[in-house]
C-alpha positions as CSV (number, residue, x, y, z in Angstrom):
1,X,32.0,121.3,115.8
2,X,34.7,121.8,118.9
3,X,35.8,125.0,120.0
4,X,39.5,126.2,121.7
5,X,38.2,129.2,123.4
6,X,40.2,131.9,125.8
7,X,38.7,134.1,128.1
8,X,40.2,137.2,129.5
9,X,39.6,137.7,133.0
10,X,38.8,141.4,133.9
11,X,39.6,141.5,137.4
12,X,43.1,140.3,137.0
13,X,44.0,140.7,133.2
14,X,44.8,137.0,133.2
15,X,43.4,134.4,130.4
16,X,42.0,131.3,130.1
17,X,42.2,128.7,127.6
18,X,39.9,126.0,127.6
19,X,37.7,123.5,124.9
20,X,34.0,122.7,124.5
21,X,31.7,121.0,121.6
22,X,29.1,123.8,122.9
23,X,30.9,127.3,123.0
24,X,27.5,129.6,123.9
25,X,26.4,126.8,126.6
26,X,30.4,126.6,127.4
27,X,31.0,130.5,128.3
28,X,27.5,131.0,130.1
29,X,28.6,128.1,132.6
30,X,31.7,130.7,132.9
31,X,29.7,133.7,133.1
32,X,27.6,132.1,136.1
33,X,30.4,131.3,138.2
34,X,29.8,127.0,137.8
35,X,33.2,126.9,136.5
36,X,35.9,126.4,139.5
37,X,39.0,127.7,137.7
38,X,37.3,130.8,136.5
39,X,34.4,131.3,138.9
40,X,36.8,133.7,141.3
41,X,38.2,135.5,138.1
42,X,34.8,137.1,136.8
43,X,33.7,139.1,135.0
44,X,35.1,137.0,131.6
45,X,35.0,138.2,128.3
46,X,35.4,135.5,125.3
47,X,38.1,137.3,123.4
48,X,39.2,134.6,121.0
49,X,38.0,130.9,119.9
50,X,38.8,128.5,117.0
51,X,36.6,126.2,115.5
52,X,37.7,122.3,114.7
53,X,35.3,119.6,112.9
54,X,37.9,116.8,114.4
55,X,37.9,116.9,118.4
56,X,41.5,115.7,118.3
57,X,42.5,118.5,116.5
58,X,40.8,120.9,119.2
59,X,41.9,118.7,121.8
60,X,45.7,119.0,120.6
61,X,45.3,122.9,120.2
62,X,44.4,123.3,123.8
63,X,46.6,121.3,125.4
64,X,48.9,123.5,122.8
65,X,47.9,126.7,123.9
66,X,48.2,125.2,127.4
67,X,51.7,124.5,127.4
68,X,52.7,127.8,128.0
69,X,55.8,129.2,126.4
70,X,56.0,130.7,122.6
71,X,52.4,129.1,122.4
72,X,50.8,131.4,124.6
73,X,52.7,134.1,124.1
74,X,51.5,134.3,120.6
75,X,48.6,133.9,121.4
76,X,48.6,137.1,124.1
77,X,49.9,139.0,121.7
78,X,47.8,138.1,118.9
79,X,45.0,139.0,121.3
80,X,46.4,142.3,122.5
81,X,46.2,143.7,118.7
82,X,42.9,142.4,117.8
83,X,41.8,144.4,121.1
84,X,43.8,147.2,120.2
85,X,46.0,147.1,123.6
């Protein structure tokens, strides 16, 4: 299984999107601060993450999500109502 996870940074309100084969292993690297483009951003809270059996298909959602745009932008939102914000 593959995961496309995002993170929401709760010093700075900003997220992260990002892609792993080992999503517990995966956010505990964030949540230690071994992760350069998150490690000044804790504390992180995994507020999303889809699952893929193909690691093309999770590959081409991140880089999806990535691209900034409409992408993410749904994708904030989306987030925002789930959390109730």
């Amino acid at each position: 299984m593959y995961y496309v996870y995002v993170l929401k940074s709760l010093s700075d309100g900003n997220i992260y999107t990002g892609f792993t084969s080992n999503l517990n292993w995966r956010y505990q690297e964030h949540l230690s601060g071994l992760v350069e483009s998150t490690k000044d951003r804790r504390p992180l809270k995994l507020v999303y993450y889809e699952a893929f059996l193909s690691k093309l298909d999770a590959k081409k959602r991140e880089k999806y999500l990535k691209s900034g745009g409409k992408a993410k932008n749904s994708l904030k939102l989306q987030i925002k109502e789930s959390l109730g914000l």
